[in-house]
ZAMARGU-4260 file (C-alpha; in steps of 0.2 Angstrom, whole numbers, plus 5000, padded with zeros to 4 digits):
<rodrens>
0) 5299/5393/5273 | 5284/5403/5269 | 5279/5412/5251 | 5285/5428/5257 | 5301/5434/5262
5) 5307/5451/5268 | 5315/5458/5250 | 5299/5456/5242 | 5294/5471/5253 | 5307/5483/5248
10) 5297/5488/5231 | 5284/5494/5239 | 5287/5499/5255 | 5301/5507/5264 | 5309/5499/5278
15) 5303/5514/5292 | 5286/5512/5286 | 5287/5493/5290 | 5295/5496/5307 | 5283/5508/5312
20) 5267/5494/5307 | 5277/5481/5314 | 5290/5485/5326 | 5292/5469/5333 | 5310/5459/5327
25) 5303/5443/5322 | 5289/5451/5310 | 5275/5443/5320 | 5262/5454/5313 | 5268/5454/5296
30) 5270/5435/5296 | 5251/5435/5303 | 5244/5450/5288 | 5254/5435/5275 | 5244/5423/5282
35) 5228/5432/5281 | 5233/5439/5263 | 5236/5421/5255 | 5224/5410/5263 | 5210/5428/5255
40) 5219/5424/5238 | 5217/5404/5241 | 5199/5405/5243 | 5199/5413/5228 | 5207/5405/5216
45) 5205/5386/5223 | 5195/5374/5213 | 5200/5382/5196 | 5221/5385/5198 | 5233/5371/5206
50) 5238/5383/5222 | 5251/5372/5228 | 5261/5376/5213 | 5257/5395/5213 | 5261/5396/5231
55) 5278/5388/5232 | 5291/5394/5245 | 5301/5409/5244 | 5319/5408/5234 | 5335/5407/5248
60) 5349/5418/5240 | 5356/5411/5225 | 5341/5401/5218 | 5330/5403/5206 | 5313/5413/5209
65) 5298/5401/5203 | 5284/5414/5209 | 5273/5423/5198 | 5277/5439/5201 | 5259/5446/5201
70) 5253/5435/5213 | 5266/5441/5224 | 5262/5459/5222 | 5244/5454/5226 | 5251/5445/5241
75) 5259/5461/5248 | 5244/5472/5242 | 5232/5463/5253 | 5245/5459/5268 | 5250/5478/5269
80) 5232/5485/5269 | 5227/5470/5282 | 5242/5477/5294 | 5234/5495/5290 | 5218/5491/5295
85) 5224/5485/5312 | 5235/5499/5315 | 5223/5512/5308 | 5209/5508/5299 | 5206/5528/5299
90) 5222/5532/5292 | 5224/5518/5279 | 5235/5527/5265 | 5223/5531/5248 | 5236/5518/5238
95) 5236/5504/5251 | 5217/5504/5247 | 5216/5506/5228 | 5227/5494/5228 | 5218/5481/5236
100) 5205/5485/5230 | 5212/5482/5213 | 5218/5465/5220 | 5200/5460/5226 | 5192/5465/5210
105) 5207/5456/5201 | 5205/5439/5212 | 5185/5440/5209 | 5186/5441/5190 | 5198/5425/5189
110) 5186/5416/5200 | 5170/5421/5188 | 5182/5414/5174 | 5192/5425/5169 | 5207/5419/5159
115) 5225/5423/5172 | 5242/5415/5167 | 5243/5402/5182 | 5246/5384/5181 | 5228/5374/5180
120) 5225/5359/5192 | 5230/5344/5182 | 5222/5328/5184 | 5230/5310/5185 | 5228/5307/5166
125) 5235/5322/5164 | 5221/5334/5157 | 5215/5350/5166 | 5201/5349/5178 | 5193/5361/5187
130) 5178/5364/5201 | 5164/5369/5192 | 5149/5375/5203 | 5130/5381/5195 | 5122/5394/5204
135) 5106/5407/5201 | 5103/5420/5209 | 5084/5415/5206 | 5076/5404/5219 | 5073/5388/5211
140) 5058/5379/5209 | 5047/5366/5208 | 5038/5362/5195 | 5030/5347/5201 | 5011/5342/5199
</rodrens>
């Protein structure tokens, strides 16, 4: 299974549109754009988020969808302008690019800190944990004598 399935598409895209940038019948280049998209958004939010449970496998038909919605919009953003710039990066639609550039600026944010509704990384005692790293964007120093 993957994190995506073909419906998800069908808000923001039309299905001409999607045969054009991928004509091919077993979605290889938009199963490739996914993959690009979520392992950009895992980078991201790793260390702070538990992405195991944000990026769980798509419903079948029938069952009960346990995806955050925006992440899947986000998802979609960044795979559809990843298929654009292949196709042509010339030609790239104006939405396509605000919108990943919204889902860029978005995924940044949350990894300076930003507070998003996604489910923490949850140690073995059961209290929230997360990567915490220290940086300057001074040179440091040695104060040594």
């Amino acid at each position: 299974m993957a994190f995506l399935s073909t419906t998800d598409y069908d808000v923001q895209i039309r299905n001409e549109i999607a045969q054009i940038i991928d004509p091919t019948t077993e979605r290889s280049k938009i199963k490739r754009a996914e993959d690009m998209a979520i392992a950009q958004m895992k980078n991201h939010l790793a260390g702070r988020y538990d992405i195991d449970a944000i990026f769980v496998d798509a419903p079948d038909d029938g069952e009960t969808d346990n995806r955050d919605a925006f992440i899947v919009m986000l998802a979609i953003d960044i795979a559809l302008y990843h298929l654009w710039t292949k196709e042509g990066p010339n030609n790239i639609p104006k939405t396509r690019e605000l919108r990943y550039n919204d889902a860029l600026e978005w995924l940044k944010a949350v990894q300076k800190g930003q507070a998003a509704n996604l489910p923490p990384i949850i140690n073995e005692d059961g209290e929230e944990t997360f990567d915490v790293r220290i940086w300057s964007e001074h040179e440091r120093e040695s104060n040594r004598f």
